[in-house]
Structure formats: C-alpha cells, structure tokens
N, C-alpha and C positions, 0 to 999 in steps of 0.2 A: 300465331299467325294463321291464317283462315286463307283457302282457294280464293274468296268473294274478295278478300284485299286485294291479292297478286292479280286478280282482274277487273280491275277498276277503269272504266275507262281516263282513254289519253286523250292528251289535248289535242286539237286539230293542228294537220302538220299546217308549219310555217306562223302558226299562233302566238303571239307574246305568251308564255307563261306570267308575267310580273303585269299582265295586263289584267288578271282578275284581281286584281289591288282593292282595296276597301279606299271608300271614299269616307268614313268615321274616322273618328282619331284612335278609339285604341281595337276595342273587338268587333262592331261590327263588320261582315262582308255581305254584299250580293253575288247572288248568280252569276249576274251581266254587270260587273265593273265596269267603270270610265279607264283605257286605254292607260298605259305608260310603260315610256321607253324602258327598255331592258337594259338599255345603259346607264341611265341614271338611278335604277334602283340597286347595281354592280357598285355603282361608284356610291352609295350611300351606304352599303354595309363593309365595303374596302374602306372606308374614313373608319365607319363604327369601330371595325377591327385594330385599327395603326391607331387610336384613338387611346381606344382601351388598353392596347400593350405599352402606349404615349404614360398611360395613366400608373397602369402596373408597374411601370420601370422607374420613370420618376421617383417612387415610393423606395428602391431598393437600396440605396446609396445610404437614406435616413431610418430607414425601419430598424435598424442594431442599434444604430445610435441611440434613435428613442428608446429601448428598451432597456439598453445601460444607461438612462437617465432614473428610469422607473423602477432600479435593484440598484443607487447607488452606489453604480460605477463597479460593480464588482463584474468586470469582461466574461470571466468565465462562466457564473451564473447567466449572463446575458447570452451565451452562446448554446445553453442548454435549453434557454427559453426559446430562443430564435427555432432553433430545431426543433421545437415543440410547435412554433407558430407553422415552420414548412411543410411540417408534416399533417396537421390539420388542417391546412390550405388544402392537399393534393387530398386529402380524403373527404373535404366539401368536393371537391371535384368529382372524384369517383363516384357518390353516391348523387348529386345531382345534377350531374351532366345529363343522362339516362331518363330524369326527371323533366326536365325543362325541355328535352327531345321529343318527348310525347304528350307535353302540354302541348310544341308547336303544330304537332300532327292534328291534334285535336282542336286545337283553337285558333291554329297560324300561325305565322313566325312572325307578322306584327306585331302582336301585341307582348308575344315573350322577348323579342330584341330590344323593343321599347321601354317597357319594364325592367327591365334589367340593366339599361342603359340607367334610369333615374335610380333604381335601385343601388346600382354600383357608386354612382355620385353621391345619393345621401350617405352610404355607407362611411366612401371617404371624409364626410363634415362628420361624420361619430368621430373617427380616428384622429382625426386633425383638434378633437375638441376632447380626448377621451382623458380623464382626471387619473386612470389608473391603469396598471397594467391590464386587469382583468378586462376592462372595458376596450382595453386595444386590441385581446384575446379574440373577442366577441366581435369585433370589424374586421377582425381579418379572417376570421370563420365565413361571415355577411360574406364578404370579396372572394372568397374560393367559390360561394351560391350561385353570386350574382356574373362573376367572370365566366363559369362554365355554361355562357349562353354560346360561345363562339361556335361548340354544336347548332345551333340552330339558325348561325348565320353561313355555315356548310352546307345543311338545309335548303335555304334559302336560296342559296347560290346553285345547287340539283333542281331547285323548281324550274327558273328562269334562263337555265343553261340546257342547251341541246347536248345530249350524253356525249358527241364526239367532241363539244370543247371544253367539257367540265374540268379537265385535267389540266388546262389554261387557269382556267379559271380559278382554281382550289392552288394555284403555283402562283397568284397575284397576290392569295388571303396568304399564302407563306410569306412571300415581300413583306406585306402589311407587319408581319410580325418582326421579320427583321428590321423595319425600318422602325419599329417603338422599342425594337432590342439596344440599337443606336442608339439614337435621340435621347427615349426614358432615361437613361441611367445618368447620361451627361445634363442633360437640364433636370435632373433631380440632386447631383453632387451641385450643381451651381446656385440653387433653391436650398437647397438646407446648408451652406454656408452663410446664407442670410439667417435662418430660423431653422429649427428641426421641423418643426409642424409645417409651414411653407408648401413643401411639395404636395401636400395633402390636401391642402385646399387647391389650390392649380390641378391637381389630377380632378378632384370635384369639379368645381368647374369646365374642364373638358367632357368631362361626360355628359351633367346635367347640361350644357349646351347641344351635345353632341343628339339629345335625348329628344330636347326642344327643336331641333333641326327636322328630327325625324318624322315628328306628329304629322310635318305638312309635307313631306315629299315623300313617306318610304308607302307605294303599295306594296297590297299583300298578296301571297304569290302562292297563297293555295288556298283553291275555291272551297266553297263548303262540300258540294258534293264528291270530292276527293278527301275529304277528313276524315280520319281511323276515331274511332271512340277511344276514350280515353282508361286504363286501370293500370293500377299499381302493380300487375302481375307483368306488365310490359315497361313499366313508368320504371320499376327497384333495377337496381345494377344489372342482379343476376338474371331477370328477366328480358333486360333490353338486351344481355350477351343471348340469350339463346335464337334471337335472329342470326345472330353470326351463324350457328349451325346449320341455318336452314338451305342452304346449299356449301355443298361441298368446296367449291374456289374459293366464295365468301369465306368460309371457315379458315382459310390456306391464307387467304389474305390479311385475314384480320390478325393472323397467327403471325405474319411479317410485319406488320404495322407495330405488335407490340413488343417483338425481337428488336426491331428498330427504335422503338419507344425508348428502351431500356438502356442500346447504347447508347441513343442521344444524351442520357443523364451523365456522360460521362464529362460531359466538358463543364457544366457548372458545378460539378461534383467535386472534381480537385486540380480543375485549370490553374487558380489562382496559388494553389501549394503547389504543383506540380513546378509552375514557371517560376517560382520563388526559391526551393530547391535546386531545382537543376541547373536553370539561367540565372539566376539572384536579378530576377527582375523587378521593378519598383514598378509601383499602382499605377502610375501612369503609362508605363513600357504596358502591362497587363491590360489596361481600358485603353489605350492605342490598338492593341491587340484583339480585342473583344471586337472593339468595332469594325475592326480589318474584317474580322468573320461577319458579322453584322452584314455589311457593306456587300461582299460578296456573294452570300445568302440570298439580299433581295434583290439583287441582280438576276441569279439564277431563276428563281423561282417567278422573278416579275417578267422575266425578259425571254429568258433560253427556255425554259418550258413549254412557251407555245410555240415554237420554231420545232423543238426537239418531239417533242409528245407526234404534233403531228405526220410529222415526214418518218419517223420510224416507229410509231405506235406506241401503246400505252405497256405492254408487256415487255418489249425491248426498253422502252426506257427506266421502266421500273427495276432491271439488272443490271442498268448499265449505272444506274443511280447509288445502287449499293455497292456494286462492285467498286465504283469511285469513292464511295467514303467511306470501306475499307482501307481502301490504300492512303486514302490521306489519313485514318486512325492511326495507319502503320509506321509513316512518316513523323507523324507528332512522337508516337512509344520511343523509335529509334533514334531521331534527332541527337545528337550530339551538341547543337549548339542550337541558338536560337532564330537564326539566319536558313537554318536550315527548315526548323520548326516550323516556319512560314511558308515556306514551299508549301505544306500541309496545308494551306487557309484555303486557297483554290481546288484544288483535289478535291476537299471536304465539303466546301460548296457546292460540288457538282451533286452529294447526296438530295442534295434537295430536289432533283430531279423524281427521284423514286417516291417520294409522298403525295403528290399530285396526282402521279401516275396512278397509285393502287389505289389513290379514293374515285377516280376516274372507272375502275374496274368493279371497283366495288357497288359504287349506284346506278353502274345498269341490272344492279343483280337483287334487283330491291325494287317496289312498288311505290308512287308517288305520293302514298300517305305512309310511305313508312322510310322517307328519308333522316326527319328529324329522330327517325328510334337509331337508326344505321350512325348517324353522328354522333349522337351522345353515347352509342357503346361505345365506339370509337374513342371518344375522350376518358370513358369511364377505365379502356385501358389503358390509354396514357395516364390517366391519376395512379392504376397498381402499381406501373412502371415506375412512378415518382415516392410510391412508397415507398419502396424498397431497393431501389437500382441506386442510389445514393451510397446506400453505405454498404452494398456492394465492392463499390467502385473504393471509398474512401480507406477500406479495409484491403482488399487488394494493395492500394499503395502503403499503406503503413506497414502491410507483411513484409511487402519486396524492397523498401528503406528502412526496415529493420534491424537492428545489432545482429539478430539472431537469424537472419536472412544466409543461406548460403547464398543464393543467389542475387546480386543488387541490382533491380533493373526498374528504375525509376519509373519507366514509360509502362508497365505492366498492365495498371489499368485501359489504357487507351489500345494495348494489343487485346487485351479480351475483349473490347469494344468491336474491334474488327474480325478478331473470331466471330462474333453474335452476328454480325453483317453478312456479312460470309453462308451462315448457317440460315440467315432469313434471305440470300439469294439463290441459296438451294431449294427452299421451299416454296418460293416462289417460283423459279424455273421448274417446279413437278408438277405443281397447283394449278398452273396458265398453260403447259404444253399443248393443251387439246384446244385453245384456244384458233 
C-alpha cells in the first residue's frame, strides 16, 4: 500500500458516487458517466445479495441427500463427504474472496458482481446435471469462487454510501442474508421433496436472472481514475490481510471481526445436536427455530441499525452489539429448557448490531481504491474462522456430553462462544478509545 493510494482524490462533496456508472454492459467505464440514483443501485445489490443466500440455502436441505445418493446410501460415508465438501467451500472462500476484492479495485465491482452472478448460476446447472460425485465436488468448489463475490458487493456499497451511513447500509446486506437464511432452506426442503436436483436448477435460475437484471440497471461505482492496479502480492490471502496492519484500529478491528467470526460458527456447528440432546427437539421444532433467529436478525440489522448506529455511534454500538450476543450465547449454554432457550433468540439478535458497526469504522480507514481489498480480507477471515471454529465447537460439546466428562454441561460450547465475544468487546473498547 503506497502514500499515492491513501491520497487519491475524493469525490465532490454531495456527488453520487453510483453516478460514475458504466453505461457498457460488462467492463467498460467513462470519466463522465450518465447519472444514477444511489437508490436504485443499493436496492440492485440488496436483491443480488437475498438472492444469492435465496440460492445457497435452497441447496442445504438437499446437498446430503444427494451425496448419499452418490455413496449408496451409506450415511456415514455421506457425512465425511459432506465435511469434505464444507470445508472446501470455506477455503474457496478464503483464498478467493481477497482475489475478486482486488479484481473490483482494479476493474470495478460491475463487471466482478456480474460475473459472478452468471458464474454462480451456471455453476448451479453443473450441479443440478452433475453424473458423479466428483463432478458435484468440482461445483461446489465453483460456488465457494463464485459466492465470495459478496466482498465486492461490501465494496460497492463503501463506494456509494457516505462513511456516516455505511453502518446502515452494511446492516441492510446483513438483513439480506438473514432473509435467504429463512426463505433458502424452507423453499429448498419443499423443492427437493419433489426431486433432489429441483433446488439446483431454481437457485440457477435466480441467479442467472438476477445476473440478466443486472446488465441493464447496475452502474458502476468506481471511476477509473480511482482504480488501484491490480497484483497478486495484494490479490493472495496473505497479502490482502496485510492491509489490515496498516493502521493500528484497522488491525484492532479486524481482530474483532474474526473473534466474532469464530463464534458465530457456533450456532450451525452443533444447534441442531445441541437442541436434539437437551430439548429432544424434532426438525421441525429446530427449522421453526432457525427461522425464529433468521427472522429476528433481519429485523435488527435491516431495521434497528440505522436508528441505533446513528443516534449513539458506530463504537458504542459496536459493544453494545457484543455485549448483547454474549448474553444471549449465555442464555442458549444455560437454558434449562427450551422455553427458556428462546429468550436467547432476541438477545442474540441484537449482535447483529456490532458487524455493521465495525465495517462502518473500518472503511473510513481505507482509501476508495482499496475498499474491495478491505472486503475480501475481511471475508478471507471469516473463511479461517469457518475452517476451523467448527470442530472447535463440535469437540467442546462431545468433551462436556461425554461418559468420561466430570463435568456435564451441555451448553459448553455456546458459553465459549460468549467468552470469545466478551474478549472481542475488550479489544474493541482498547482499539476505538481514542476515537
């Protein structure tokens, strides 16, 4: 990262950023773009977003199934596969989130949202049409590529957003995901009782629609002469983290982001055994429940975060965020019954407050060609987190439900989750004091 970056000129105050749009369909931009609203280019990457997680979810209900089709029916080999396929999901992520962040830097975030929009769609017609296992292997590798563009729709959203309501903004694209967290999973269990493949074409489809939508409405929302060059030395993982370092908060920040990454693994880690052990709740009590959280999520993040961010700031709400979804972590570990568990749903909700917040803090601390690098690190840490915070988490409760446990404390995992929360609202209240 170069002085000549960090002083790049800015746009004129009161200036659309989403107004130096390309009037090409995929790479070209001008100088002097043809005008457009700032809303309508918000509301074209909020669909891309609920769209795409519409498309991922969809897929989760049938993705085992197919794969105990393709190891005849043997569950257990199907579940080693499975965690084979999640785990190469989350490390497409890591290594090309970082990747596609500094394509957008360099060439725009049209033509990488776009791309990746049809990309993700054809992927899904492999999958849907795929004769083997190995060939499903290989689409779902494609879909961790092509999915970790939602960096450059973060991006996107830093171009066209004035720094004080970015925090808004980045708390709409969290909605967006809880609302394909909802949706996806229930119109995909109702898709694949017709067909296993089903879901897989319907996620196509939304894409490659979504992709076709895009050609004609999304400008582009970073002109050329704010475009960083492009190299692999900033494009690879390790490269795009070393932006993190280059100021001190950033580093603080980004250090809470992946604290919080790590707990968050804890609810799709071992919710469904957790509430199965404890509560002996049945799949439908557990997706009533999923979506309770679901539901609540994008409320917070769609609705309370521009009310809350503004009136008490990005740093008070970023502790107030964690501190809330400690206590509801604490609430889920202790629970005693499942009445009570749900207390927890709201609490936990209110975390969603503190990711908005600190990407909010984050991209004033960064340069306007170096958004899309600040994202994709970003993601490239939540992919470490997904490496490894899993079975973390999964090992923790197998210790503490154990024969040989002196201790039995079912909820174990989800209090280490609130320890972690805990430890990243410390670091963040040291990090932001000076603020």
């Amino acid at each position: 990262m170069t002085l000549g970056q960090r002083s790049q000129p800015q746009a004129p105050a009161g200036r659309d950023a989403a107004s130096f749009g390309s009037a090409e369909i995929f790479m070209k931009a001008e100088s002097t773009p043809p005008k457009a609203p700032r809303t309508a280019a918000f509301i074209f990457v909020f669909t891309t977003v609920v769209l795409d997680m519409l498309a991922l979810g969809i897929i989760v209900p049938v993705l085992p199934k197919l794969i105990v089709s393709f190891v005849s029916g043997d569950t257990a080999r199907a579940a080693e596969y499975y965690g084979i396929f999640a785990t190469a999901w989350a490390l497409m992520q890591f290594i090309f989130a970082p990747v596609l962040g500094a394509l957008s830097d360099r060439f725009g975030r049209r033509p990488v949202i776009l791309i990746s929009n049809f990309g993700l769609g054809l992927d899904y017609v492999l999958m849907a049409l795929a004769p083997t296992l190995a060939w499903l292997f290989v689409g779902r590798m494609i879909s961790g590529i092509t999915s970790a563009s939602f960096s450059t729709a973060s991006a996107y959203i830093a171009d066209v957003t004035p720094p004080e309501k970015r925090a808004s903004r980045f708390g709409m694209l969290g909605a967006a995901f809880g609302i394909g967290f909802v949706l996806g999973p229930a119109l995909g269990g109702v898709l694949g009782g017709v067909n296993a493949r089903l879901p897989f074409w319907v996620a196509a489809g939304l894409s490659l629609a979504n992709a076709c939508y895009g050609i004609f409405v999304l400008p582009e929302s970073l002109p050329v002469e704010r475009r960083a060059k492009f190299n692999w030395r900033r494009a690879n993982p390790l490269g795009a983290l070393k932006l993190l370092r280059s100021h001190p908060e950033l580093f603080g920040l980004a250090s809470v982001n992946f604290i919080g990454s790590i707990a968050h693994e804890v609810l799709p880690s071992v919710f469904v055994l957790y509430a199965g052990y404890r509560y002996g709740w049945d799949a439908k009590t557990v997706g009533l429940t999923l979506a309770g959280v679901g539901v609540c999520t994008a409320l917070v993040q769609g609705g309370l975060v521009r009310k809350v961010v503004p009136r008490f700031g990005e740093r008070r709400a970023l502790l107030a965020g964690l501190c809330f979804g400690a206590a509801g972590l604490v609430v889920y570990g202790l629970a005693e019954t499942g009445r009570i568990f749900w207390i927890g749903v709201p609490l936990m909700a209110l975390w969603g407050i503190a990711g908005p917040a600190a990407l909010g803090l984050m991209s004033r601390r960064v340069s306007v060609s170096e958004q899309g690098q600040l994202q994709g690190a970003n993601s490239s840490l939540r992919g470490v987190a997904g490496l490894f915070a899993p079975g973390l988490f999964t090992i923790t409760f197998a210790t503490f439900i154990g024969a040989r446990s002196s201790w039995h404390l079912p909820g174990a995992p989800f209090l280490l989750a609130a320890a972690l929360l805990l430890m990243a609202a410390v670091v963040a209240h040291r990090v932001t004091r000076q603020r």
